[in-house]
Structure formats: structure tokens, C-alpha cells
C-alpha positions as CSV (number, residue, x, y, z in Angstrom):
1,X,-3.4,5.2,-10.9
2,X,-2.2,4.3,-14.4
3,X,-0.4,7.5,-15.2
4,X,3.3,6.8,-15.9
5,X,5.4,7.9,-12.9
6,X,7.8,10.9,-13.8
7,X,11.0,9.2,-14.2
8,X,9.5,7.0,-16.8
9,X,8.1,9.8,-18.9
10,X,10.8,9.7,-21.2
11,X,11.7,6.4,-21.7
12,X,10.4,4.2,-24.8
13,X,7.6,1.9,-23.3
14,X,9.1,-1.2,-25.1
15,X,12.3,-0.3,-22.8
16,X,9.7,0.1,-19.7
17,X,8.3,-2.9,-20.3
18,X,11.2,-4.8,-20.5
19,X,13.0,-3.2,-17.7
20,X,9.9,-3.8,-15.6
21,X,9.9,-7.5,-16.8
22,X,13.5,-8.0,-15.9
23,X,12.9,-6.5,-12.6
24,X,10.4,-8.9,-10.7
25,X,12.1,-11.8,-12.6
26,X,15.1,-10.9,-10.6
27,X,13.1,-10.1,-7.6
28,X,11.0,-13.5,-7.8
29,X,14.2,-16.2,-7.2
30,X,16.1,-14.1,-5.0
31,X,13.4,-13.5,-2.2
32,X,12.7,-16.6,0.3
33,X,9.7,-16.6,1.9
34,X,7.2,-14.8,-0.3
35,X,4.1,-12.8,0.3
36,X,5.5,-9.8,2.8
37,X,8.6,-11.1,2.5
38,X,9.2,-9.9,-1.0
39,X,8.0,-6.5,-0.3
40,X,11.2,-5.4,0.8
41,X,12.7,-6.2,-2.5
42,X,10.2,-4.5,-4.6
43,X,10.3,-1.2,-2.2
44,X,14.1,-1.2,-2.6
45,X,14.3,-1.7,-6.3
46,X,10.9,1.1,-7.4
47,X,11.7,3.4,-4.9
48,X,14.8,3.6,-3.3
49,X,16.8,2.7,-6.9
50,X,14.7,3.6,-10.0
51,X,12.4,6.4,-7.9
52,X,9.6,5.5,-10.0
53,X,7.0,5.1,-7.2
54,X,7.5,6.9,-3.5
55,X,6.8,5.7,-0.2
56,X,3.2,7.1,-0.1
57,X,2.2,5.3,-3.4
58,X,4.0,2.2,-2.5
59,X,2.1,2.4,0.7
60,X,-1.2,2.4,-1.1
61,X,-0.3,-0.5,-3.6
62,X,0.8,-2.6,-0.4
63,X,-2.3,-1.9,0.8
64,X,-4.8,-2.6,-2.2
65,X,-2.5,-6.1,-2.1
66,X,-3.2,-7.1,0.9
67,X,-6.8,-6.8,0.8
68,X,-7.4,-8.1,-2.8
69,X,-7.9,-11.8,-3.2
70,X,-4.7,-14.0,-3.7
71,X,-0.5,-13.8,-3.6
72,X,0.3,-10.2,-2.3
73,X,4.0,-10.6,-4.3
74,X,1.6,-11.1,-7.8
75,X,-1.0,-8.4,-6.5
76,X,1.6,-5.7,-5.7
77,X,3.8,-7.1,-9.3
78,X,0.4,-6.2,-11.3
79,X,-0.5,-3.0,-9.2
80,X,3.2,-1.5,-9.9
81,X,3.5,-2.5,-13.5
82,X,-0.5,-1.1,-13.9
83,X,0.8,2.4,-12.4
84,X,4.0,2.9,-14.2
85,X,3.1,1.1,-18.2
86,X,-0.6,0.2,-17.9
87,X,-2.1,-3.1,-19.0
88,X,1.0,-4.0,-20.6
89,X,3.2,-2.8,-17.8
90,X,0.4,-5.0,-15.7
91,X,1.4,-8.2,-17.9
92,X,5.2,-7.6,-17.5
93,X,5.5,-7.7,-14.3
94,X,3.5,-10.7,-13.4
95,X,5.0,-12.6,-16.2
96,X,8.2,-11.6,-14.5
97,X,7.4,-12.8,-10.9
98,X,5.5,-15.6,-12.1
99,X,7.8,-17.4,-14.1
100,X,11.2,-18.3,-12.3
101,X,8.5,-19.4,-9.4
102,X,7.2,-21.3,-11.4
103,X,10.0,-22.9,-12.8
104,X,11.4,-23.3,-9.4
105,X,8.8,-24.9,-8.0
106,X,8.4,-27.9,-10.7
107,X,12.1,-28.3,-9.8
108,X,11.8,-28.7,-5.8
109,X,8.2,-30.7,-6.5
110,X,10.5,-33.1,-8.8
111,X,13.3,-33.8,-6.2
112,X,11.2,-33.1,-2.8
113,X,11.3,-36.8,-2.5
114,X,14.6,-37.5,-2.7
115,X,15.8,-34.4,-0.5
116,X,13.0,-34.2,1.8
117,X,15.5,-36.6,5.1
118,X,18.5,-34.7,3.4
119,X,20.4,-32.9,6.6
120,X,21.7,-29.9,4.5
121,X,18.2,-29.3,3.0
122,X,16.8,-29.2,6.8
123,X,19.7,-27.0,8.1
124,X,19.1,-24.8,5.1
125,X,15.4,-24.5,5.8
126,X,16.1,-24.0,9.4
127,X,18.1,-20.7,8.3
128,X,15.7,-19.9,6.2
129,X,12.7,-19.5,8.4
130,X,13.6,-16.9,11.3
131,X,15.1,-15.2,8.2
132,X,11.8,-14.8,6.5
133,X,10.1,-13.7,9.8
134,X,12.7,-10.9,9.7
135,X,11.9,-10.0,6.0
136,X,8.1,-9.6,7.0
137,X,8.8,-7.5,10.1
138,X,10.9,-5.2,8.3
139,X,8.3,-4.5,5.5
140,X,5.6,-4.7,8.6
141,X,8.1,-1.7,10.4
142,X,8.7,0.0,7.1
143,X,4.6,0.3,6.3
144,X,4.1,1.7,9.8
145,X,6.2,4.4,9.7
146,X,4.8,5.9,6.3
147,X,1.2,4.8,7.9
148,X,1.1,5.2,11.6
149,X,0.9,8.9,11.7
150,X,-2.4,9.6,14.0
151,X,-4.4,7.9,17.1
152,X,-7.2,6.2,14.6
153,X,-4.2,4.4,12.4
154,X,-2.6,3.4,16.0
155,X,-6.4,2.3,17.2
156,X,-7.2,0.1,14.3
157,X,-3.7,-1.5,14.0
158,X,-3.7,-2.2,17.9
159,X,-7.7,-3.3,17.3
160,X,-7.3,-5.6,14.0
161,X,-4.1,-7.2,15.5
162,X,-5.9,-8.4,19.0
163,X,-9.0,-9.6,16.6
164,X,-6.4,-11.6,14.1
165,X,-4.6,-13.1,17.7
166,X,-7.0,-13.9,20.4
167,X,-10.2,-14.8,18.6
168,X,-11.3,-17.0,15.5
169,X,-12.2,-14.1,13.3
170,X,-11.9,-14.5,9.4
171,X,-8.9,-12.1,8.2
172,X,-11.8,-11.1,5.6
173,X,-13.7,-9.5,8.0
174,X,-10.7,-7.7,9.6
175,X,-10.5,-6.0,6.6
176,X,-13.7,-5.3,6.1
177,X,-14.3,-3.2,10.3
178,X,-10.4,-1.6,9.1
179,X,-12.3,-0.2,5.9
180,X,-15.5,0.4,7.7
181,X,-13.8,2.7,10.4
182,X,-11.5,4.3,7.4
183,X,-15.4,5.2,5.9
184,X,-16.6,6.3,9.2
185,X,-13.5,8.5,9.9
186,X,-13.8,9.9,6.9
187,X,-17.7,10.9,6.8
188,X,-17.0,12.4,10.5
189,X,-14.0,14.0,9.2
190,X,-16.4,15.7,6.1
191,X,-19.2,16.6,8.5
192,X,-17.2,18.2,10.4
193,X,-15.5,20.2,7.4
194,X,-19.5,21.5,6.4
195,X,-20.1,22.3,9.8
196,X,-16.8,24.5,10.0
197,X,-17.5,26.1,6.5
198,X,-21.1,26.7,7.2
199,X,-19.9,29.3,10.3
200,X,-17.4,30.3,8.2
201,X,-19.9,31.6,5.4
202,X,-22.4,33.0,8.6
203,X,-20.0,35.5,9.8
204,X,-20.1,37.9,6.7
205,X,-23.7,37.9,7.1
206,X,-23.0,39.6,10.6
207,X,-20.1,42.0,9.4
208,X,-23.2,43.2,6.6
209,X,-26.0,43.7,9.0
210,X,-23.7,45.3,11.6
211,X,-22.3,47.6,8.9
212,X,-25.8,48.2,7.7
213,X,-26.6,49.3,11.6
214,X,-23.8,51.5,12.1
215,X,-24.6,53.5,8.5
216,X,-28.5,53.9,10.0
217,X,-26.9,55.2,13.2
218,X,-24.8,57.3,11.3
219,X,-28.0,59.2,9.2
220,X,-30.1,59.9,12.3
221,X,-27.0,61.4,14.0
222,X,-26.7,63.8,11.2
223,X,-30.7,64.4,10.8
């Protein structure tokens, strides 16, 4: 995963790094909400704009984020700058998404007390929250259709959605039966493949010993 994507080949890595680090400090400030919320920003900016990841590698990335321990904005920031500059690519891009949040929140943690009865602050926050419901149903629509392709993607969305709703399981272990079917799709998948290759290999067997009859055929006729 750390080979640098193709439009990056030619430019000079400090350049990369510092494009990359420029990037998620933009991306942090500017998106409300946080966790899927950001991923529209990053999937607009790496592959629509720059085209240094596609859709099929941002899918994976979004993925690997969401099942690794801690912030998926800092998971899929370290992923990203991993794939396209490496370690230091990797140090970049968190530093980048890390810092104005940072920053940000020592400033709203120093005047929370002062603004917390303030009516603007509660009308702004009011806007704000259906907004960031919309920002995670768009990255939640935009996943789908790169990952919804087949029945068993259908079944285990459907499946992992009515165990995360209706009963008290741990998200943990949501992840853990979506990865278990993955494994178990995949071994029937490959037994299946054998199976299929194994008949495959049989049948010039047959051809030989039916050619091998018809040339025995052929010597008594003449004898």
C-alpha cells in the first residue's frame, strides 16, 4: 500500500510532503462534525481534484479506518499520506489534521464558559447538527455505491445495521461477524475455484484415453 500513486511519481517528495501537509490542514477547520463527516472532504480533494487515490482505494482506506482503533478523520489522514509518501507522507498528514483541531479546540475549551447561554452560539450549533448528519449520509451513500455491488455486501450491510440498531451488541464485534463472513465468502468462493479447475484438468484425461481408443479401433480395422 505504500507505493506512490501515479500522479505523484514525478513530483519532488519534499513538495509531496508539503502539499499533503497543507491539505488535511485545510481539510481539518473547514469540516464540522468530524469522523464521517470529514470523508467527504478528503474524497473530494485525493480523488476528484489531485487523482492521486481512486474510488476503489479510497474505499479500502475508509474501510481499514473504520475498523482500526480511534478517530476515523486521523486513521484515514495516516492511511492516505502512508499510500502516496510513506512514513513521512504518514507524519504529514496527521500533523496536518491534528493541529488546527487542536488549536481549535483549546480555543472553544477557553471561552465554552462564557458562550455556552449565548443564543447565536445555540442557533449556530442548531444549523450545524442536521448539517453534519447530511455530511455522513453522503459519505455513507458514496461508500455504498463503490461497495454494494453483490447480494453478500447487501446481506451484511442490511445484517450489521439491524445488530448496531435493535440489540446491545458492541460495534467491535460487528466488525469482527462483517470480517468473519468476508473470510467465509472468500474460502467458499476458493473451494469452489479448485473444485472448478480440478474438472477442468480431468477432461484432457478423457480426450487422451478416447483418442488412445479410437487409434486401437483404427489398427484392428486395418489388421
Amino acid at each position: 500500500m505504500n507505493r506512490h500513486a501515479p500522479n505523484t511519481l514525478h513530483v519532488p517528495k519534499r513538495t509531496l510532503l508539503l502539499q499533503l501537509f497543507a491539505i488535511f490542514l485545510k481539510i481539518g477547520p473547514t469540516t464540522f462534525g468530524g469522523g464521517y463527516a470529514i470523508l467527504p472532504a478528503i474524497d473530494r480533494e485525493l480523488t476528484e481534484k489531485r487523482k492521486w487515490l481512486d474510488a476503489d482505494e479510497m474505499s479500502e482506506i475508509t474501510a481499514l479506518s473504520g475498523a482500526a482503533p480511534g478517530g476515523i478523520g486521523v486513521n484515514v489522514a495516516a492511511l492516505v499520506g502512508f499510500r502516496i509518501a510513506g512514513i513521512p507522507g504518514l507524519i504529514a498528514a496527521v500533523t496536518g489534521i491534528a493541529l488546527p483541531t487542536i488549536a481549535i479546540m483549546l480555543l472553544l475549551c477557553a471561552g465554552a464558559t462564557g458562550f455556552r447561554n449565548n443564543s447565536y452560539v445555540q442557533a449556530a450549533l442548531t444549523g450545524i447538527k442536521p448539517t453534519v448528519i447530511a455530511l455522513i449520509v453522503y459519505a455513507a451513500v458514496r461508500l455504498g455505491r463503490q461497495s454494494l455491488h453483490n447480494v453478500f455486501a447487501w446481506v451484511v450491510t442490511l445484517t450489521s445495521t439491524a445488530l448496531l440498531m435493535w440489540t446491545p451488541i458492541h460495534p467491535i464485534l460487528v466488525l469482527a461477524i462483517g470480517s468473519a463472513a468476508g473470510l467465509a465468502m472468500e474460502w467458499f468462493q476458493h473451494g469452489n475455484h479448485k473444485h472448478d479447475r480440478r474438472g477442468k484438468i480431468s477432461k484432457p484425461s478423457d480426450s487422451i484415453v478416447k483418442l488412445g481408443t479410437h487409434q486401437h479401433q483404427s489398427k484392428q480395422a486395418q489388421g
